[in-house]
Backbone as CSV, one residue per row, in Angstrom:
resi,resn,N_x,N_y,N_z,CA_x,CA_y,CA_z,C_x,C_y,C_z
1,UNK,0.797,-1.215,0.000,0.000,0.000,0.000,0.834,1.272,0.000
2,UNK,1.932,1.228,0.737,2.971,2.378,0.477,3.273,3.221,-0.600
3,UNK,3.512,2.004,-1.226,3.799,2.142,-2.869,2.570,3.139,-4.166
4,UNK,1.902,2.536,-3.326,0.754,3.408,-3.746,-0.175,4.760,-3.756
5,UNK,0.190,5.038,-2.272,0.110,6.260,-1.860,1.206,6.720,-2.116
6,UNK,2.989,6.640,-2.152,3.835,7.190,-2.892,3.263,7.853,-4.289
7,UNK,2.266,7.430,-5.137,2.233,7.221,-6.425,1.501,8.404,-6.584
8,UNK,-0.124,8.278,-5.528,-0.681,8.868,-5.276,-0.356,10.417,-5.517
9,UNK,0.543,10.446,-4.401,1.120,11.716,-4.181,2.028,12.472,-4.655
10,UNK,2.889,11.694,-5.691,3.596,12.175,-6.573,2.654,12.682,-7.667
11,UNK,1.798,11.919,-8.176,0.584,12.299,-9.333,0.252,13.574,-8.922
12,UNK,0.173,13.680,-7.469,-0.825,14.529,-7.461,-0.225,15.909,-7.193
13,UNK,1.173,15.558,-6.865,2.288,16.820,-6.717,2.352,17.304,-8.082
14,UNK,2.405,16.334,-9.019,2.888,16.721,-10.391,1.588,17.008,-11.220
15,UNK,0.244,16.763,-11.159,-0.705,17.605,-11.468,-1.066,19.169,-11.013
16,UNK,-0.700,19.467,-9.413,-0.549,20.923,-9.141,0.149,21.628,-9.319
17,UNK,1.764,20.850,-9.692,2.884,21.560,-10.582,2.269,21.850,-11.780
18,UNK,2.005,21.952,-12.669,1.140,21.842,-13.898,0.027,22.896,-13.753
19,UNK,-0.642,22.802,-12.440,-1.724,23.845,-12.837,-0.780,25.068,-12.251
20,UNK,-0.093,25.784,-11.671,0.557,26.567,-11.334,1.305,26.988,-12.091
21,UNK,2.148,25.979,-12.927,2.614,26.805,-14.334,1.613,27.026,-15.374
22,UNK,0.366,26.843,-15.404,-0.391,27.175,-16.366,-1.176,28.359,-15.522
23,UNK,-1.074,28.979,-14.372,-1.357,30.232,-14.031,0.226,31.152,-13.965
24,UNK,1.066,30.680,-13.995,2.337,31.893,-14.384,2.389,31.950,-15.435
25,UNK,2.517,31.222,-16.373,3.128,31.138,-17.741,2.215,32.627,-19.219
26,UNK,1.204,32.751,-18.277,0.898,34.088,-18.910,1.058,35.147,-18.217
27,UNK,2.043,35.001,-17.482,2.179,36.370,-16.565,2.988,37.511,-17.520
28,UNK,4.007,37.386,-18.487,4.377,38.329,-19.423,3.586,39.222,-19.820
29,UNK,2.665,38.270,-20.714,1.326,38.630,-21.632,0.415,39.386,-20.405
30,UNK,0.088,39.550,-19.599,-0.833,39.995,-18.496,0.094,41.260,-18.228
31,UNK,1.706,41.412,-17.611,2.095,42.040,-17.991,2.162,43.357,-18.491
32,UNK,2.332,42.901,-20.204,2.296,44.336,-21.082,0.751,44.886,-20.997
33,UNK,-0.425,43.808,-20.723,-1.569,44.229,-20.783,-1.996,45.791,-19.549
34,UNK,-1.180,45.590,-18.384,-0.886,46.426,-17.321,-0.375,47.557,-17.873
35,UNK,0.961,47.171,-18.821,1.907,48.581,-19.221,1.054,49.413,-19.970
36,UNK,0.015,48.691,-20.733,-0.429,48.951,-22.146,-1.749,49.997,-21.280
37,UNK,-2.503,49.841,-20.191,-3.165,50.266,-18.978,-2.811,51.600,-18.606
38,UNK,-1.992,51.073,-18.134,-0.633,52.609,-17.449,-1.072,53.828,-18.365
39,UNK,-0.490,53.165,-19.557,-0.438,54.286,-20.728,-1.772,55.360,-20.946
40,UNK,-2.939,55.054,-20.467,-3.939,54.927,-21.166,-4.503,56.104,-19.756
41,UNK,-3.889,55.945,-18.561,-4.541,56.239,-17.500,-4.319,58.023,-17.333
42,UNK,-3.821,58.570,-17.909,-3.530,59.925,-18.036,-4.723,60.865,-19.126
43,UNK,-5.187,59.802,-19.931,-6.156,60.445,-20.522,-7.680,60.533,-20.230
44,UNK,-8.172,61.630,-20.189,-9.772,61.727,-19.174,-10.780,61.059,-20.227
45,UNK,-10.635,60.780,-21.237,-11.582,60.105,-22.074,-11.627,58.507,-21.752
46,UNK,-10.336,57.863,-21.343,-10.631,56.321,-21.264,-10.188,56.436,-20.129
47,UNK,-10.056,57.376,-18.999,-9.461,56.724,-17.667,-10.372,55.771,-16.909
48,UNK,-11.811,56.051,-17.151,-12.977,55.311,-16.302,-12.954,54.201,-16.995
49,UNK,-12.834,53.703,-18.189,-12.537,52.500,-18.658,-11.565,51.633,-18.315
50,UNK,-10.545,52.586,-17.998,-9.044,52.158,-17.571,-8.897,51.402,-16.355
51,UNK,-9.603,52.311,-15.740,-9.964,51.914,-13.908,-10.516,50.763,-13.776
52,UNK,-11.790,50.764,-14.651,-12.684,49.379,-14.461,-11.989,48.274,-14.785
53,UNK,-11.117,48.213,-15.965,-10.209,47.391,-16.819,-9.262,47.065,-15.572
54,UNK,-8.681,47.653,-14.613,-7.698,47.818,-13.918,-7.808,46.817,-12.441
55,UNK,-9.368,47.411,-12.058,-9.934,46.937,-10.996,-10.256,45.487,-10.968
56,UNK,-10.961,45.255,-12.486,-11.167,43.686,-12.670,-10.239,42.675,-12.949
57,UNK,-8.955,43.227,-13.376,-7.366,42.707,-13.860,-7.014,42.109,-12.160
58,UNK,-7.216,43.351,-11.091,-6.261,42.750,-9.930,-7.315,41.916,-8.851
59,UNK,-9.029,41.886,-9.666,-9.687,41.711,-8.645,-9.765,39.541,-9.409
60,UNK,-9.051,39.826,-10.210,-8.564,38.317,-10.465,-7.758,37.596,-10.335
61,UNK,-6.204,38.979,-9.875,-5.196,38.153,-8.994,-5.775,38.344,-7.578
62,UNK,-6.583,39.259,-7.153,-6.337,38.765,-5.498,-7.848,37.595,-5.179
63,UNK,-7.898,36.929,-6.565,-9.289,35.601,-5.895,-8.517,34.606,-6.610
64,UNK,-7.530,34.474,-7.430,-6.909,33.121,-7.922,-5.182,33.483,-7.340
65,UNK,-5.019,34.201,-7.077,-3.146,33.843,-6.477,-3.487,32.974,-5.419
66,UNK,-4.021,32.859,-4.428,-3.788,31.707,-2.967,-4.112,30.387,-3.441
67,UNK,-5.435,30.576,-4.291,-6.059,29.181,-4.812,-4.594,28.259,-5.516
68,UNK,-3.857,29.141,-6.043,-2.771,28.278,-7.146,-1.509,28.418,-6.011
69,UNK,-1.540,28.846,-4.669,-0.423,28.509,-3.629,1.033,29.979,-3.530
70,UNK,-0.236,31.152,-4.267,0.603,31.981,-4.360,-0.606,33.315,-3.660
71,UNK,-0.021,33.296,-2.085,-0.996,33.787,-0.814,-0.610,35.503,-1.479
72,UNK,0.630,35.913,-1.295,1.038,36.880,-1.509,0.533,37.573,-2.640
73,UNK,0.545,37.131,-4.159,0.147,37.534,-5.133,-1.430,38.137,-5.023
74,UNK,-2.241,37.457,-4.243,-3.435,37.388,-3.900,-3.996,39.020,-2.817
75,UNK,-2.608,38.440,-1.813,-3.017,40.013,-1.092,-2.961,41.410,-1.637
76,UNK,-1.673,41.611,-2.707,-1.444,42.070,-3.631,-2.426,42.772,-4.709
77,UNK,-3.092,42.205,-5.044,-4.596,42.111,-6.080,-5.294,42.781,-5.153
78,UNK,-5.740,42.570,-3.823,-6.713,42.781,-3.484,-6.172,44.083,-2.956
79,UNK,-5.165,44.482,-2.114,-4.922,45.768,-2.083,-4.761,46.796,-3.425
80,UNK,-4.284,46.593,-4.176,-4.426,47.136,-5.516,-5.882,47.464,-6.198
81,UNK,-6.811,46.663,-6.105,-7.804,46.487,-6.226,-8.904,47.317,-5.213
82,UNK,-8.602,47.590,-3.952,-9.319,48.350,-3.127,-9.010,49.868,-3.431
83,UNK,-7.677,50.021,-3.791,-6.787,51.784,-4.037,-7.574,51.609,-5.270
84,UNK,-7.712,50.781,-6.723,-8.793,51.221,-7.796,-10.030,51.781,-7.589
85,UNK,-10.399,50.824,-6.692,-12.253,51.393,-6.328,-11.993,52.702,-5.408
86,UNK,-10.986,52.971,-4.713,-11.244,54.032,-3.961,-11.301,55.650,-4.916
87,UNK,-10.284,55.225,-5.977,-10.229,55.964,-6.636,-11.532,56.455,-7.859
88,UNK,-12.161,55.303,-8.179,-13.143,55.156,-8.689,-14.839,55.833,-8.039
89,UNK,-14.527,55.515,-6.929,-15.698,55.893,-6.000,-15.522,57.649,-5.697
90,UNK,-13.837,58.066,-5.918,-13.975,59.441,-5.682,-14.100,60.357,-6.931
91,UNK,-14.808,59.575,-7.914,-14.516,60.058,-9.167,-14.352,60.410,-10.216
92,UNK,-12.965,59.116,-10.336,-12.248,58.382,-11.453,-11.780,59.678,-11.346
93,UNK,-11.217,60.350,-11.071,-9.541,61.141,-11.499,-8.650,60.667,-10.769
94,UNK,-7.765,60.409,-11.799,-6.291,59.846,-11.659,-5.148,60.603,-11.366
95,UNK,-4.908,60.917,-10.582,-3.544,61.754,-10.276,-2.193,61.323,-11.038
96,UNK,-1.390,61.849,-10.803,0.016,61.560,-10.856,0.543,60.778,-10.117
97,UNK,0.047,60.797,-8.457,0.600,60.329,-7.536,-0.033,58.960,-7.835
98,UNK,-1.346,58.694,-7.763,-2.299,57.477,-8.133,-1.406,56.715,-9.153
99,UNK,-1.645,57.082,-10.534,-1.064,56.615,-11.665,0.295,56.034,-11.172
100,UNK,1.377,56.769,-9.911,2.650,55.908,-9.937,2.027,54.803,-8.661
101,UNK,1.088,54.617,-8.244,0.973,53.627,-7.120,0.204,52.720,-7.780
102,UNK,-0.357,52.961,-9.037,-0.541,51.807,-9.349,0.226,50.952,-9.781
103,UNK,1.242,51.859,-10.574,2.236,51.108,-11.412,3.148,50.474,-9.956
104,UNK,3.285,51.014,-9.290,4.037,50.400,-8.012,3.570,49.092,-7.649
105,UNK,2.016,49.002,-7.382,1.353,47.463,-7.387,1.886,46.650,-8.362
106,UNK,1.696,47.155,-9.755,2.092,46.312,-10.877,3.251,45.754,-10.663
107,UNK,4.252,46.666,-10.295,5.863,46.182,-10.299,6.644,45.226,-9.110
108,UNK,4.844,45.617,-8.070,5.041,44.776,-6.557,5.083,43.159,-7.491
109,UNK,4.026,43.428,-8.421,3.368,41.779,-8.578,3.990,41.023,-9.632
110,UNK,4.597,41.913,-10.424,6.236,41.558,-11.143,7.055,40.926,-10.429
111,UNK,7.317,41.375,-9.351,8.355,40.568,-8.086,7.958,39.807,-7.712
112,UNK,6.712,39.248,-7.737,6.417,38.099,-7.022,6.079,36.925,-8.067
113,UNK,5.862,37.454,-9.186,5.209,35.969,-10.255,6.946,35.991,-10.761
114,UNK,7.485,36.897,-10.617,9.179,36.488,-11.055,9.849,35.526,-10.146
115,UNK,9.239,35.483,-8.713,9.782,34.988,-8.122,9.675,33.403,-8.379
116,UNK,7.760,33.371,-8.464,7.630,31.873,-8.482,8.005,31.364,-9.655
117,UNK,8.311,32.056,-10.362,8.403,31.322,-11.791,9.689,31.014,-11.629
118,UNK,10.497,31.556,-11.379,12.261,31.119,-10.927,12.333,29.847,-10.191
119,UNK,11.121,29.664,-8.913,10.942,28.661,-7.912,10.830,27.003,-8.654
């Protein structure tokens, strides 16, 4: 029976390896989609688009980073995600100061899917 639950558990190590690189492995592409964001957030015609676009981007890392064993990525999202709506709720004007704290989240969450992906 040893042998088996060995087997077990290797399968099953090496099926959650698998789903975890199939949640990093588009982290590039997600990425430029952020940079491509950034860009966009200075102008008063698409900033409320931008925001919403922005809000729903991190309000999907902070409900799938823990699920895939990445807690941090998750808290991440969701703080990022609360500074969107706050901004949203006062608004939608985007500061200067705003615009670099978001990008600051972004570059937080760069450091961390760089990390696991190295792992």
């Amino acid at each position: 029976m040893p042998d088996t639950d060995t087997a077990k558990s290797d399968a099953l190590a090496s099926a959650l390896g698998a789903l975890r690189s199939d949640y990093l492995n588009p982290w590039p592409e997600k990425l430029a989609r952020f940079a491509a964001l950034v860009r966009e957030l200075d102008n008063p015609q698409t900033a409320a688009d931008v925001l919403a676009n922005f809000r729903t981007e991190f309000h999907r890392l902070a409900g799938s980073g823990g699920s895939y064993g990445f807690p941090k990525v998750s808290d991440q999202g969701r703080e990022a995600e609360l500074f969107v709506v706050s901004i949203i709720e006062a608004g939608g004007t985007v500061s200067a100061e705003s615009a670099q704290k978001i990008q600051d989240y972004i570059v937080n969450l760069d450091t961390l899917f760089n990390a696991a992906i190295k792992d």
